[in-house]
C-alpha positions as CSV (number, residue, x, y, z in Angstrom):
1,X,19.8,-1.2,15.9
2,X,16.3,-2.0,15.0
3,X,13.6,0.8,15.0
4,X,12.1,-0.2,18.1
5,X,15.0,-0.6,19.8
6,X,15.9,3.1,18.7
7,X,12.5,4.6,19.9
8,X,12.9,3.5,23.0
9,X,16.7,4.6,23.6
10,X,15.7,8.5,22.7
11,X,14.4,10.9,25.2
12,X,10.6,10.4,25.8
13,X,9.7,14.6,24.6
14,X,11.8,13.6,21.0
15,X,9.9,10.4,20.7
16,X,7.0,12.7,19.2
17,X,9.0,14.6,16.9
18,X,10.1,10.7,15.9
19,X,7.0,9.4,15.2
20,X,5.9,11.5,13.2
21,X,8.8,12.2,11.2
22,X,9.3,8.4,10.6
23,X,5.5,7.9,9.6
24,X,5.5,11.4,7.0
25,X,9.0,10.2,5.2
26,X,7.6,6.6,4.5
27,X,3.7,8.2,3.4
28,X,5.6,10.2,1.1
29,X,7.5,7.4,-0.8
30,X,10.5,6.4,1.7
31,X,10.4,2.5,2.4
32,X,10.7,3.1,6.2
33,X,8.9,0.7,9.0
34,X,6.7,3.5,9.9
35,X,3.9,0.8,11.3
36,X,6.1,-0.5,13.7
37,X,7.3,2.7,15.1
38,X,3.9,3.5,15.4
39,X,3.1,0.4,17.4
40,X,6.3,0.7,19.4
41,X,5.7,4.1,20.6
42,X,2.0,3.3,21.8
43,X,3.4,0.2,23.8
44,X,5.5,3.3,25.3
45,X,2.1,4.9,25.8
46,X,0.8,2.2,27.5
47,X,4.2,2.2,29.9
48,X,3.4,6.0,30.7
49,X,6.6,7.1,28.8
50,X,4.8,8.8,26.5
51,X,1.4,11.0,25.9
52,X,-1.0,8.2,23.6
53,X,-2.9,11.2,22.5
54,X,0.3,13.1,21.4
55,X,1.4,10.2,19.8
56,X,-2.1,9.6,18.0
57,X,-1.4,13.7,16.9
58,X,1.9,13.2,15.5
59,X,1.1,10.4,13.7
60,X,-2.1,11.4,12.2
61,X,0.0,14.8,11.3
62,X,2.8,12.9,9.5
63,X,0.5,10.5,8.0
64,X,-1.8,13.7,5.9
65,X,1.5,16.0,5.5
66,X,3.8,12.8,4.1
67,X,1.3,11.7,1.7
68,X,0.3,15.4,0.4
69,X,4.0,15.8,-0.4
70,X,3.9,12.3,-2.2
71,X,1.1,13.6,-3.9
72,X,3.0,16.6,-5.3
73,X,6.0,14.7,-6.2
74,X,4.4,12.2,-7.7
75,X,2.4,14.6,-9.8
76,X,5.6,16.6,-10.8
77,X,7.2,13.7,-11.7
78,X,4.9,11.2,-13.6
79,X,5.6,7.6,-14.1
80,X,8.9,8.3,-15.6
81,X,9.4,9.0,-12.2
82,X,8.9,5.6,-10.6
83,X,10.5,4.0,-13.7
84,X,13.5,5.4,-12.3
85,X,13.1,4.5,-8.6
86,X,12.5,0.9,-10.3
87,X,15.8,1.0,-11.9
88,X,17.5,2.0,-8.0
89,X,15.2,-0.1,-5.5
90,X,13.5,-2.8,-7.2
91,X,12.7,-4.7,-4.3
92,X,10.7,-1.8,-3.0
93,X,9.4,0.1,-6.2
94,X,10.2,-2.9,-9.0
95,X,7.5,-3.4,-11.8
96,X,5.3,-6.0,-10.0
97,X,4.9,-3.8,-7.3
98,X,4.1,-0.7,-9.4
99,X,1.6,-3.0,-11.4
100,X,0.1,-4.1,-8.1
101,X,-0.7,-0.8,-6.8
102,X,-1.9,0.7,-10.1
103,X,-5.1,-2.3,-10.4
104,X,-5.7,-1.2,-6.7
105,X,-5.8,2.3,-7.9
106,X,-8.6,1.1,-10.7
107,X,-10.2,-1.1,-9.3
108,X,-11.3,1.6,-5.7
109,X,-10.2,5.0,-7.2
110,X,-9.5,7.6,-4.4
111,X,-10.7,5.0,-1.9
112,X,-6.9,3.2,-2.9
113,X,-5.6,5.9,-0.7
114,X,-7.5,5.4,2.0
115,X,-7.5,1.5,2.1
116,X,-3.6,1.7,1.2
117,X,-2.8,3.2,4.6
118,X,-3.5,-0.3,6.1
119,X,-1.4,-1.8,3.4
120,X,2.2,-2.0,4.0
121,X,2.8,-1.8,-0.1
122,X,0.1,0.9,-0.6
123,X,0.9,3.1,2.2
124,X,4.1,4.1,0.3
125,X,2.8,3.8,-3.2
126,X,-0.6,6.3,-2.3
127,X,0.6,9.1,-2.1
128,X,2.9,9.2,-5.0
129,X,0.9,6.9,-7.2
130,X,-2.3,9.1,-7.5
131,X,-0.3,12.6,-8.0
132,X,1.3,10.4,-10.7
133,X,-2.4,9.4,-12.3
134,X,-3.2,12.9,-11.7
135,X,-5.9,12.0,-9.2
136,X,-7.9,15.4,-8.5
137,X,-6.6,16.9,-5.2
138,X,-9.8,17.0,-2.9
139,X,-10.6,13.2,-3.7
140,X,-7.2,12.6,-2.4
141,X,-7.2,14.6,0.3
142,X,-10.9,12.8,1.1
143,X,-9.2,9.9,1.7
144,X,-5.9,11.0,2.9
145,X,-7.6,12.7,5.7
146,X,-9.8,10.1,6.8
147,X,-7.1,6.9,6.4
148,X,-4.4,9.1,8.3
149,X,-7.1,9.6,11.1
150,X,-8.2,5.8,11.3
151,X,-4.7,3.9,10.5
152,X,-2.7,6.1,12.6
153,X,-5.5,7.2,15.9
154,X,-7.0,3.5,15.7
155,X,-3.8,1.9,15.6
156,X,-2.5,4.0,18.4
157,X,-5.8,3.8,20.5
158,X,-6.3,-0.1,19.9
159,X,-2.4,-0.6,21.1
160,X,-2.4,1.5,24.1
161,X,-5.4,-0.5,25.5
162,X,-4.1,-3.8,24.6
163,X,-0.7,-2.5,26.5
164,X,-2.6,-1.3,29.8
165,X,-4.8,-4.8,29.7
166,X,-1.3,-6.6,29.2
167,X,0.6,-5.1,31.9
168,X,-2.1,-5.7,34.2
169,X,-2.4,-9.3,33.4
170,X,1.4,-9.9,33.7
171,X,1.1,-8.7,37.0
172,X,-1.8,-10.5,38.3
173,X,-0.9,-13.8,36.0
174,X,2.9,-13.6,35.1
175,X,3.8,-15.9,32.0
176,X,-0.2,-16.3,31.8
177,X,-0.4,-12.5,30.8
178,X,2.5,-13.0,28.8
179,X,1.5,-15.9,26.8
180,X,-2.4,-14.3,26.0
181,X,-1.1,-11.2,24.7
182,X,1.8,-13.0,22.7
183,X,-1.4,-15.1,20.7
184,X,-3.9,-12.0,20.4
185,X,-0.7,-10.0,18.9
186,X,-0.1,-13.1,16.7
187,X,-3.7,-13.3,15.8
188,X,-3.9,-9.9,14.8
189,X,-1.1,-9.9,12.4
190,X,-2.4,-12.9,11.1
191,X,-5.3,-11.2,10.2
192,X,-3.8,-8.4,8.6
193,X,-1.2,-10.5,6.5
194,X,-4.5,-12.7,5.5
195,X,-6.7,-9.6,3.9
196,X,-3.3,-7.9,2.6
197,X,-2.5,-11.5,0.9
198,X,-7.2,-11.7,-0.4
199,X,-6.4,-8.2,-1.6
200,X,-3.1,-9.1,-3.9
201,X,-5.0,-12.4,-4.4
202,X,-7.9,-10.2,-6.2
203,X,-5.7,-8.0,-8.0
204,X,-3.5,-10.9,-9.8
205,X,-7.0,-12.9,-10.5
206,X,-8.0,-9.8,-12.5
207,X,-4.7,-9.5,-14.4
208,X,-4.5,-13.1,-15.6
209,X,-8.0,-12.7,-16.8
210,X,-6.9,-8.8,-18.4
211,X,-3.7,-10.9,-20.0
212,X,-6.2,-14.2,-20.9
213,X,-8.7,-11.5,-22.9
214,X,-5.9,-9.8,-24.6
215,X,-4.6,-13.1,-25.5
216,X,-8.1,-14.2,-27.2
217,X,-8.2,-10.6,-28.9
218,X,-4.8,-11.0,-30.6
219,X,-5.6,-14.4,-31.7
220,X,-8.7,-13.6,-33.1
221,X,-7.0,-10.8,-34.8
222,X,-4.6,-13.2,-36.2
223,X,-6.8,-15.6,-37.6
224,X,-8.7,-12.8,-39.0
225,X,-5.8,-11.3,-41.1
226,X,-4.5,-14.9,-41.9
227,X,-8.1,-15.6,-43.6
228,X,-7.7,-12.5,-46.3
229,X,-4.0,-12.8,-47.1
230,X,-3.2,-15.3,-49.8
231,X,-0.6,-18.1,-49.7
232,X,2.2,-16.0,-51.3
233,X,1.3,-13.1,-48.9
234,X,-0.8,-10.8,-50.8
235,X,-4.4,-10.0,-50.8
236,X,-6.7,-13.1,-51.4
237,X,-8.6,-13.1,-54.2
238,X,-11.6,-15.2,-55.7
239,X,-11.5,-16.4,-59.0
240,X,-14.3,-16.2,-61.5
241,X,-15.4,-19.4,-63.4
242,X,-15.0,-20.0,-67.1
243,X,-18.0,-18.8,-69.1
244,X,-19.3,-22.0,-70.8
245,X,-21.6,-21.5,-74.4
């Protein structure tokens, strides 16, 4: 059963209790789908099942409280620590990712926590990732605070009006309704794949350049040493002339 599928099937007061575990396990480290529970549970919102402002809460609560504990973690456990989650789930914690979300960690600093909550890849790296680099704590609570707030109360607010405006339309304009909200979904998620895919598409530019540089370095190193070592591997040395009378 898929997540959204599984939201829907519990009783509307746990759905709370849901949301926000779902959203604090995956902050803290846990590859879990906690965007589309999110999503799911403010199309609920928009249905009347549920509160929108006590799923907003939850949400907003999981999203600080799961990335603080990644935080601690992460700073108790280094990068040894991801190493080994590597070595176990390499299609969610593998080396390319790690790299990924370390160059997004020097290139915007504590604002890599707040711009990785709208980052599918980030969002579970975050927390973790800048205990690991031993991020001070208020910077990362800075941003914690204010991406938790934004990702998880936007998303929730922007869904639950989109909802009401859809189920209005599909009852005015049946498959009309159907069909615009179908496309503006579509659209959005386009739009969010697109920056996600400039974002990686910065990061690998600078690492071909980092790789390009270090290249240059070592072959200028190289030529260097070969230029002061003789042919039969010692030092070079320059040989005086004859003295003529």
């Amino acid at each position: 059963m898929h997540v959204d599928a599984w939201i829907e099937s519990v009783p509307p007061g746990s759905v709370y209790a849901l949301i926000g575990l779902i959203i604090g396990l995956e902050s803290l480290g846990i590859p879990l789908p906690g965007e589309i529970a999110l999503v799911t549970a403010a199309l609920l919102a928009a249905q009347g099942v549920v509160r929108p402002e006590w799923i907003a809460l939850c949400a907003i609560l999981g999203a600080i409280i799961g990335d603080s504990i990644g935080y601690s973690i992460g700073r108790k456990g280094g990068k040894p620590l991801f190493d080994k989650l590597g070595r176990k789930f390499p299609r969610h914690f593998g080396p390319e990712h790690l790299e990924t979300a370390e160059r997004a960690f020097q290139k915007w600093g504590m604002w890599a926590v707040f711009f990785g909550r709208f980052v599918a890849l980030l969002r579970i790296f975050a927390g973790p990732l800048a205990g690991a680099l031993r991020m001070p704590y208020w910077k990362f609570l800075i941003a914690n605070v204010l991406g938790g707030v934004i990702w998880a109360g936007g998303t929730t607010l922007l869904v639950y009006q989109v909802g009401k405006v859809a189920e209005k339309w599909l009852k005015s304009f049946s498959w009309i309704g159907l069909i615009v909200a179908v496309l503006g979904g579509a659209l959005m998620a386009w739009l969010m794949k697109r920056r996600a895919a400039k974002v990686k598409a910065e990061i690998d530019a600078e690492k071909a350049a980092a790789t390009a540089e270090t290249a240059i370095a070592d072959g200028a190193a190289d030529t260097t040493a070969a230029d002061t070592t003789a042919p039969g591997g010692g030092p070079a040395t320059t040989l005086a002339a004859p003295a003529t009378d």
